[in-house]
N, C-alpha and C positions, 0 to 999 in steps of 0.2 A: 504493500500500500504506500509506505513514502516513499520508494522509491519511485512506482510508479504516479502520486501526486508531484514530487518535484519533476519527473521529463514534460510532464501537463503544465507545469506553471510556468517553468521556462519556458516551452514553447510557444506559451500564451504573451509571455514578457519579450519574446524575440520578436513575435508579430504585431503586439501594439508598438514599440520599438519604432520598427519601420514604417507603421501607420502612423504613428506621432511626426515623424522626418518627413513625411510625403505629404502630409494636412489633409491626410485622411482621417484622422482620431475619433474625429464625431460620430463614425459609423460604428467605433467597435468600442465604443470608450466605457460605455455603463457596465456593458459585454467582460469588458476587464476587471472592473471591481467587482462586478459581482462572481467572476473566476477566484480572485481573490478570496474574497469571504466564503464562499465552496468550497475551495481549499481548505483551508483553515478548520475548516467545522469537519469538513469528513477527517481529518486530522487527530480530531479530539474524541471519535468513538474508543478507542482503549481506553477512557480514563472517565469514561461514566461507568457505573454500577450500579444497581439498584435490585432491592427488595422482589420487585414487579416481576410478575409472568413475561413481560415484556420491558427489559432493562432499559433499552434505547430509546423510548418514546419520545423524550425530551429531546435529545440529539436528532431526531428524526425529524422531531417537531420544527428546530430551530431553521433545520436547512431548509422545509418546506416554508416556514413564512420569507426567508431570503429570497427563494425562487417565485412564490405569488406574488412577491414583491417587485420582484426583476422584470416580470411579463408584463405587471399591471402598469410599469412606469415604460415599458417601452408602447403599451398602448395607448397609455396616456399623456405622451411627451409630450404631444401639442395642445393639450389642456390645460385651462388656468385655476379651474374650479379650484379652490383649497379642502374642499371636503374630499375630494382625493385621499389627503393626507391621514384621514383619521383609519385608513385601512390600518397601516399599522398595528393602529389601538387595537380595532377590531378583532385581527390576529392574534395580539396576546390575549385575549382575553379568551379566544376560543382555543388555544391552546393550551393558556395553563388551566382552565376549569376543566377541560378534557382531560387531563392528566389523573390517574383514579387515585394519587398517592406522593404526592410531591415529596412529603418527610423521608419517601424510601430512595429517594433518589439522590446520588453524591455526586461531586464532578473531583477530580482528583482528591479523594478521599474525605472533602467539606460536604458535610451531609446539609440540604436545606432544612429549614427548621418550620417554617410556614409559607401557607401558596401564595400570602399576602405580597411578602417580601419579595417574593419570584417578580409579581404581578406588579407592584412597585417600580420597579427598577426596569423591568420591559416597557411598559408605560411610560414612564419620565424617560425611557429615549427613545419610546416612537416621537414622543413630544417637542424633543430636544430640537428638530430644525425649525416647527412652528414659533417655539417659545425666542428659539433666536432673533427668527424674524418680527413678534411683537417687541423685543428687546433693541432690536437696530432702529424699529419704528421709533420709539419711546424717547429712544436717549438722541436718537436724530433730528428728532423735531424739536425736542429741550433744548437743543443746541442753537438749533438756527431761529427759535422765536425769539429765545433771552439772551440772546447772544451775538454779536456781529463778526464771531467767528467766518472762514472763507469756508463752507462747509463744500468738496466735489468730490467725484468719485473715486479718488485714492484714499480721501478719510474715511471712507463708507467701507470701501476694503476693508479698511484696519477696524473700524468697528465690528465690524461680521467677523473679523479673526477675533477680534479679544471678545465678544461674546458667545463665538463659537468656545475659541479655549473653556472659559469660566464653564461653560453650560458640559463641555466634556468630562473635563475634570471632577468638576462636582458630581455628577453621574457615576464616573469609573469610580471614585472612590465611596461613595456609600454604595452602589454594588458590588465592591469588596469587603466592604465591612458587613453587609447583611446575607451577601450568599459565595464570598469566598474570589477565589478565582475564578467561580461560573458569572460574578458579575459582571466580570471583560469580556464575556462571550457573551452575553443576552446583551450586555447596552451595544456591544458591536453590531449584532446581529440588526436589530432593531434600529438601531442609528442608521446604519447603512441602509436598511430597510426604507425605513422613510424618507433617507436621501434619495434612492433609487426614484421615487415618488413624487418628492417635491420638486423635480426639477422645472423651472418654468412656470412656479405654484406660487411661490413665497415670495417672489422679488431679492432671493439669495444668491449668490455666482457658484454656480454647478461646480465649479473646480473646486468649492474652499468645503462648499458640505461634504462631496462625495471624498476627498481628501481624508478630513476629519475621520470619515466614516472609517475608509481605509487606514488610518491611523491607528483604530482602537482596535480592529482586528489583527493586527502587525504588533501590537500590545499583548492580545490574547495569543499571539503567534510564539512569544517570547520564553513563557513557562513552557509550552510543550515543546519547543526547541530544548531549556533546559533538562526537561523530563527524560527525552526520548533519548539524549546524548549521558543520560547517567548524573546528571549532576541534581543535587539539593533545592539549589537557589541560586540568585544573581547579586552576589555583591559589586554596589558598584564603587568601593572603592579597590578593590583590585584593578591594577596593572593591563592586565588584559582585557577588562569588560573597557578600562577608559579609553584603550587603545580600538576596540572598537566601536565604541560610540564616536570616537573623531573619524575614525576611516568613512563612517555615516555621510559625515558632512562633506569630505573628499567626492563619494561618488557622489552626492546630490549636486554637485557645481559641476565634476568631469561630466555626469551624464547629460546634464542639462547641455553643457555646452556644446557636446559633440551633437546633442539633438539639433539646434538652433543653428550650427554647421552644415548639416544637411539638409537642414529644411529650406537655406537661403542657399543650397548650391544644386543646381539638379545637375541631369546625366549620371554619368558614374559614380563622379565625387558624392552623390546621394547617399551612395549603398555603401562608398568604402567608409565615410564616416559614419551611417546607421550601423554598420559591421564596429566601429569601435565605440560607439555608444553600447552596444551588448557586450564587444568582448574584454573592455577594461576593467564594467565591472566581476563579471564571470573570473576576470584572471586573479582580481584582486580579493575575492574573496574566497577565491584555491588557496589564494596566497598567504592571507593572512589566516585561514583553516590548518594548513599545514605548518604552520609553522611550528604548531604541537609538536610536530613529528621531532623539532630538532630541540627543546622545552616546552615544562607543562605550564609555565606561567607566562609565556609567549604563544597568542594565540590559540587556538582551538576554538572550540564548541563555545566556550564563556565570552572570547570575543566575537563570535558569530551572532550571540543573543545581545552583545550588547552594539551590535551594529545595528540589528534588527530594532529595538527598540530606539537608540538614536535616530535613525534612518524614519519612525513614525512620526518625532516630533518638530524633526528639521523637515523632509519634507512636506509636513501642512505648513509652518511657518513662511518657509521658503514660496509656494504657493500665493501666499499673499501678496508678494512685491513681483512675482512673476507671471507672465500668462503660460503656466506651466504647470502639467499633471505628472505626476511620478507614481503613477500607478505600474507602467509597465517596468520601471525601476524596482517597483517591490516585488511583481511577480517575477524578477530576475535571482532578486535577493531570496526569495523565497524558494524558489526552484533549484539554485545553486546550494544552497544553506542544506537543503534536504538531500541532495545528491551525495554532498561531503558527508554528508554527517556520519555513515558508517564509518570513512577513511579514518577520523580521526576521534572517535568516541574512544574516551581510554577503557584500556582492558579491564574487567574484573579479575582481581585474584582467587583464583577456586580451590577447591577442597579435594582430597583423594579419598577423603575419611566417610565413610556412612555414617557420622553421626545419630543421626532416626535409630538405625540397626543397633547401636548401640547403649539407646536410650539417653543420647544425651542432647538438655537443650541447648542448643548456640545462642551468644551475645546474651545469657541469663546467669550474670552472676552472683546473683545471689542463692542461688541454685546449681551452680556449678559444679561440676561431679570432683569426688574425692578421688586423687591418684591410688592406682594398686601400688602394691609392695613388690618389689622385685621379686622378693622370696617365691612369687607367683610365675616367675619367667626365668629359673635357671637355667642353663643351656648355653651351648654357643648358638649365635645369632649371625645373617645374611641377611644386606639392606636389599630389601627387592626394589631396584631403581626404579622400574616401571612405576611405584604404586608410594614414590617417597620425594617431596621435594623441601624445598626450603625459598619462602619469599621473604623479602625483603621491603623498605623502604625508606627514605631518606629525605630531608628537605624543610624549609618552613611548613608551617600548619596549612597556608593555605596556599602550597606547593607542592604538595611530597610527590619527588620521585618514585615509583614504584615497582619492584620487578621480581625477576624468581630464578633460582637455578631449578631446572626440568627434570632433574632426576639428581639424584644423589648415589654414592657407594661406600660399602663400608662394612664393617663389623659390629656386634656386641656381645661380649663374656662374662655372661653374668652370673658370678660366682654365688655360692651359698651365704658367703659371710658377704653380703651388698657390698659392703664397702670397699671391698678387693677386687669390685668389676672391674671391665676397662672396658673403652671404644676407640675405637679410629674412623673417621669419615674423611671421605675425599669429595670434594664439588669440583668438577671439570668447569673449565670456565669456557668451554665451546657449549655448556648448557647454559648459559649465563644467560638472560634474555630482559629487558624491559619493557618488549612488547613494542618496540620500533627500532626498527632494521640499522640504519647510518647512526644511528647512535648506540647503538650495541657494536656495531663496527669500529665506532673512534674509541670505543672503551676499551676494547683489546689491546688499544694503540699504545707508545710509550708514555702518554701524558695517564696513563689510567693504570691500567692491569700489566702492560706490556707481557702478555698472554703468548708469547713466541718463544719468551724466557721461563717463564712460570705461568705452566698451564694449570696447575691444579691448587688447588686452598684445600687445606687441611686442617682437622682438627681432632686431637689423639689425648686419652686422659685415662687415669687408673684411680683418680680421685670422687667416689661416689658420697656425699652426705645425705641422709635422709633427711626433710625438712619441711614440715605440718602438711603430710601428704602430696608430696614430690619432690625430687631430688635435687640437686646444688653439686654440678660435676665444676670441676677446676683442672684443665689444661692446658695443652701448647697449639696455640692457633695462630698457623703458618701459611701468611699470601706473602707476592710478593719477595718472596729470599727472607721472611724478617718473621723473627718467632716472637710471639707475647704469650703471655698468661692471662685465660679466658674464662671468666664465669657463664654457666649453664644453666639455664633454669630446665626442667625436666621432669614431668607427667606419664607416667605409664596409665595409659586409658583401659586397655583390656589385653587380654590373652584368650584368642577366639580361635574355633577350628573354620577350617575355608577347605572346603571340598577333600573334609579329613587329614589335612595338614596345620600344624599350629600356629598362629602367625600374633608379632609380637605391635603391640598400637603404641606408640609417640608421639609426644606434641611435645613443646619448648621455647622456648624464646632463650634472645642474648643481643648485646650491642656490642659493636665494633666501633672503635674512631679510626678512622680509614688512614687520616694525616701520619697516625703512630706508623704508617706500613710505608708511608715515602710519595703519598700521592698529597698533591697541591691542594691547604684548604682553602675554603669557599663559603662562603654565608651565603650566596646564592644558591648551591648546588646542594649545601648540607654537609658537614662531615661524619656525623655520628648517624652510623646505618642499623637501622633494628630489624634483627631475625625473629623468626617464626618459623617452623620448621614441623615437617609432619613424617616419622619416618615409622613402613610396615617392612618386617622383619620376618623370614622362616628361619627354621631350625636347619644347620646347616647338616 
């Protein structure tokens, strides 16, 4: 599904594109936003739930008022009537009383709590372009009765933009206070809605509402980019979201310009500048997606959302001093954004362990299982590499580098008297991996591992403590040419048979400071790396 909605939005962004450059736009223009908001919404079906025999309805609901909304306003473009307008209303109102259960219904896990509240906020933005338009009436005539202000039509502009802004904002944010992040989806929907509508209705400039509209969806577009890419939330004081919020403002001039290049040159020159109004921003947002690949706090997914949301509120802004729509600018950014977004979603770390099987809960600790006694696993021990690794990570908090060696080898003899066991484990560092290719390549390099010289890290101990249910091993841990002394922390989970063989369950953690081993430190990069280690063992 996103993959195949972003080739859809791109393609829809490459073709107003070139309709915008040729001053064709009017033909396909409403056509675009309302792709837009289509997008976006079928987007968000993984992240509804509900109670209901039928979980989707409101997701269903929403896109069918976009779409009765799209047809009605293109039948009606040459209509003045303002009772037009109230379809919107009408719609929410027969959609959320149709709904048999609104309280059952969640959108990324914010459960609604009353239909009111739904009803609310749908309403107050099918309202939002009517209410503008009594609002420009009001304060425009205030103006010019009491007033010997020069009232023309650039200050009218700017009026419809600052009571556009007040009336969105206000919107978006009590539909986040009363029903979450589904409020940036219903006032979008609806906003846009009744833009679709009012055009040629209100005495509003079709570029600055349908803008707007497109704005709040490009908003609601922002968490499910962060969603879908694995991440929590969008700080915007992180480095990379600020980094893309300014690239935002980069393409809204580059694209503008190369548009306004093509539209005053025909012939050729048309299509090769329509061709780089598409392809600079496409390259530059490969570009700044990738750039993960080379750091996590350089680009990716978090500066992609925070372009995406920049990009909502510079181009409505921008719109007002310009006669200029940047819709097929977002369907680019959106189609792009959605294509990358596999390349550069960073890895999960997984597990080799059946936990379940072994009745234990994860990330519940206060419930935490008590370690076995070795006394339960005498024997000598074989690390089955297949089924044993050890991740890693390193970094600031809202950086960490993160990666894993792939398999691990080794021993365990684990004597009668515990304390007389020993181990030896070897990590190959050709299994070394962070989960991106050219930087697991320059790590093997001399400035890192230099992995030509010393291919393996090792770590060998005969010192086992018991300690309030798991163990405290102490030996020599060897990267690098350069030996230290290493504390282990260390968990015997179980001693289970597997297809009538015994096999022996570990888990562990330990920290390294990497500088002690000869590598360059870095408060960017992190020097202190924390292990976790999960290693299954047969009897040899």
């Amino acid at each position: 599904m996103v993959t195949i909605l972003g080739l859809f939005t791109l393609f829809s962004g490459v073709i107003a594109s070139f309709a915008v450059a040729n001053n064709k736009y009017s033909f396909i223009k409403s056509i675009s936003y309302f792709i837009l908001g289509l997008s976006v919404l079928l987007l968000t079906e993984p992240f509804f739930s509900s109670d209901l025999d039928k979980p989707l309805l409101l997701h269903y609901g929403l896109i069918s008022v976009l779409s009765i909304s799209f047809f009605i306003g293109e039948i009606t473009k040459t209509k003045v009537n303002i009772f037009w307008n109230l379809v919107p209303i009408v719609l929410a109102v027969v959609l959320i009383y149709a709904l048999p259960d609104v309280t059952a219904i969640s959108y990324m896990d914010f459960q609604i709590e009353t239909r009111e509240e739904l009803l609310l906020v749908a309403a107050l933005s099918s309202l939002t372009p009517f209410l503008t338009h009594l609002a420009k009436l009001g304060i425009g005539n205030l103006i010019i009765r009491f007033g010997t202000i020069k009232w023309a039509e650039n200050e009218e502009n700017y009026l419809e933009g600052l009571v556009s802004y007040a009336f969105i904002g206000g919107i978006a944010s009590l539909g986040a206070f009363l029903i979450g992040p589904l409020g940036l989806l219903v006032s979008g929907t609806f906003y846009l809605s009744a833009s679709l509508i009012a055009r040629n209705k209100l005495g509003l400039k079709n570029k600055i509402i349908l803008s707007a509209g497109s704005a709040l969806f490009l908003l609601s577009f922002t968490p499910l980019l962060i969603q879908l890419g694995n991440f929590e939330g969008l700080n915007f004081l992180r480095g990379e979201v600020i980094q893309g919020a300014f690239f935002a403002g980069f393409l809204v001039i580059i694209h503008h310009l190369f548009i306004l290049l093509a539209r005053f040159n025909p012939g050729k020159w048309m299509y090769i500048l329509s061709a780089f109004a598409i392809l600079v921003p496409i390259v530059t947002i490969v570009a700044l997606g990738m750039a993960y690949m080379q750091f996590e706090r350089l680009g990716g997914v978090l500066s992609l959302a925070g372009l995406v949301a920049g990009l909502a509120i510079l181009s409505t802004t921008f719109s007002l001093f310009k006669d200029a729509s940047f819709v097929s600018l977002k369907l680019l950014t959106v189609g792009a954004s959605l294509l990358l977004l596999p390349l550069i979603m960073p890895a999960e770390q997984t597990s080799l362990i059946d936990y379940e099987a072994l009745g234990i809960v994860q990330g519940d600790e206060d419930n935490a299982p008590q370690g076995k006694s070795l006394e339960e696993a005498v024997g000598k021990w074989k690390i089955i590499e297949s089924a044993s690794k050890v991740n890693f990570e390193l970094g600031p908090k809202d950086g960490r580098t993160k990666g894993e060696f792939k398999s691990l080898s080794g021993n365990f003899n684990i004597s009668e008297n515990t304390e007389n066991s020993s181990v030896r484990v070897v990590m190959k560092l050709e299994q070394l991996t962070t989960y991106i290719g050219p930087r697991d390549k320059e790590l093997m390099g001399d400035g890192y591992f230099k992995a030509d010289k010393f291919p393996e890290i090792t770590f060998e101990s005969n010192n086992f403590v018991s300690k309030n249910g798991s163990y405290e091993l102490h030996g020599d841990f060897t990267m690098m040419g350069v030996t230290k002394d290493l504390k282990v922390e260390m968990t015997l989970l179980a001693v289970t048979e597997e297809n009538g063989e015994k096999r022996m369950i570990l888990t562990g953690s330990s920290k390294v400071d990497r500088t002690e081993f000869g590598m360059a430190p870095s408060s960017k990069i992190g020097n202190v790396v924390d292990f976790k280690f999960e290693v299954q063992c047969e009897l040899e």
